[in-house]
C-alpha positions in Angstrom: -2.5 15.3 15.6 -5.3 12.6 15.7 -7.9 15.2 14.6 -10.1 13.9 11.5 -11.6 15.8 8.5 -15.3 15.1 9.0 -16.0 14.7 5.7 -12.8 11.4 4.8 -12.2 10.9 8.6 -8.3 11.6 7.3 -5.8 12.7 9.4 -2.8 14.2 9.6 -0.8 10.8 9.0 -3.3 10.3 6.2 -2.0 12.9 4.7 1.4 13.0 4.7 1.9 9.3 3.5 -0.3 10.3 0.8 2.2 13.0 0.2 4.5 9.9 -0.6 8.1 10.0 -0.3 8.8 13.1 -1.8 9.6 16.3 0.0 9.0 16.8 3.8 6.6 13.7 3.8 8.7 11.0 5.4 10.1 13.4 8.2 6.4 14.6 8.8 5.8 10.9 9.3 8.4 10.7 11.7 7.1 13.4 13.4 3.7 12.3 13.8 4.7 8.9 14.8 6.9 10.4 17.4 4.3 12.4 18.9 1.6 9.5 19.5 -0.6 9.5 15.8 -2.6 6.3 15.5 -1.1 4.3 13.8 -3.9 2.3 12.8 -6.3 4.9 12.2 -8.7 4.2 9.3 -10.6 6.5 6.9 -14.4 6.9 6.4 -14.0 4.5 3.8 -11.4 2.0 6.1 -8.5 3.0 5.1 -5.1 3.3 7.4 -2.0 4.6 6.3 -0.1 1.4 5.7 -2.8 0.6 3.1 -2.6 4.3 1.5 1.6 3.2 1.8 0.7 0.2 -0.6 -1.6 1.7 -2.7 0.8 4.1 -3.3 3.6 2.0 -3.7 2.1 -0.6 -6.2 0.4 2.1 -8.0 4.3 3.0 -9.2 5.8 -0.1 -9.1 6.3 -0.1 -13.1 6.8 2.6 -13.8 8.7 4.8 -11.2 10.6 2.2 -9.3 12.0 5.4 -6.9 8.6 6.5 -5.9 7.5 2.9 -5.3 10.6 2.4 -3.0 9.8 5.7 -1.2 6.4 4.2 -0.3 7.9 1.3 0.5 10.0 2.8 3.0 6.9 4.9 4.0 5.4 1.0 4.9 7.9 -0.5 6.8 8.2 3.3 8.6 4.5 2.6 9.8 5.0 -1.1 10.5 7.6 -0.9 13.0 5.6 2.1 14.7 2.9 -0.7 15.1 0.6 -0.5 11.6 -0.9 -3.8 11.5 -1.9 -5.2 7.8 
């Protein structure tokens, strides 16, 4: 579950917040959580999964308020797992 893509240093968590809140994502999330994924795992390029969350979520702020409260949720899902800003 903590295994990264050489090339991004993503993982699965990466991944499936990317995904946003759409689908499966947020129970995948759970899941991974659940099962031990760091939390706090950054990128290549330094980036954890809260900050992919945020990204997302002010990337849809104006115009899809849904989607941006999805992330949100995805945020405060990672932040009470332990995701530090």
């Amino acid at each position: 579950m903590n295994r990264r893509d050489p090339e991004t240093g993503r993982a699965p968590l990466h991944a499936a917040v990317a995904a946003g809140p759409a689908g499966d994502a947020p129970e995948i999330v759970r899941v991974l959580l659940a099962a031990g994924a760091d939390v706090n795992a950054t990128t290549s390029d330094g980036a954890s999964a809260l900050d992919i969350s945020h990204v997302a979520a002010a990337r849809h702020r104006q115009n899809d308020a849904g989607q941006a409260t999805g992330n949100d949720a995805l945020a405060e899902l990672l932040v009470a797992h332990g995701a530090t800003e």
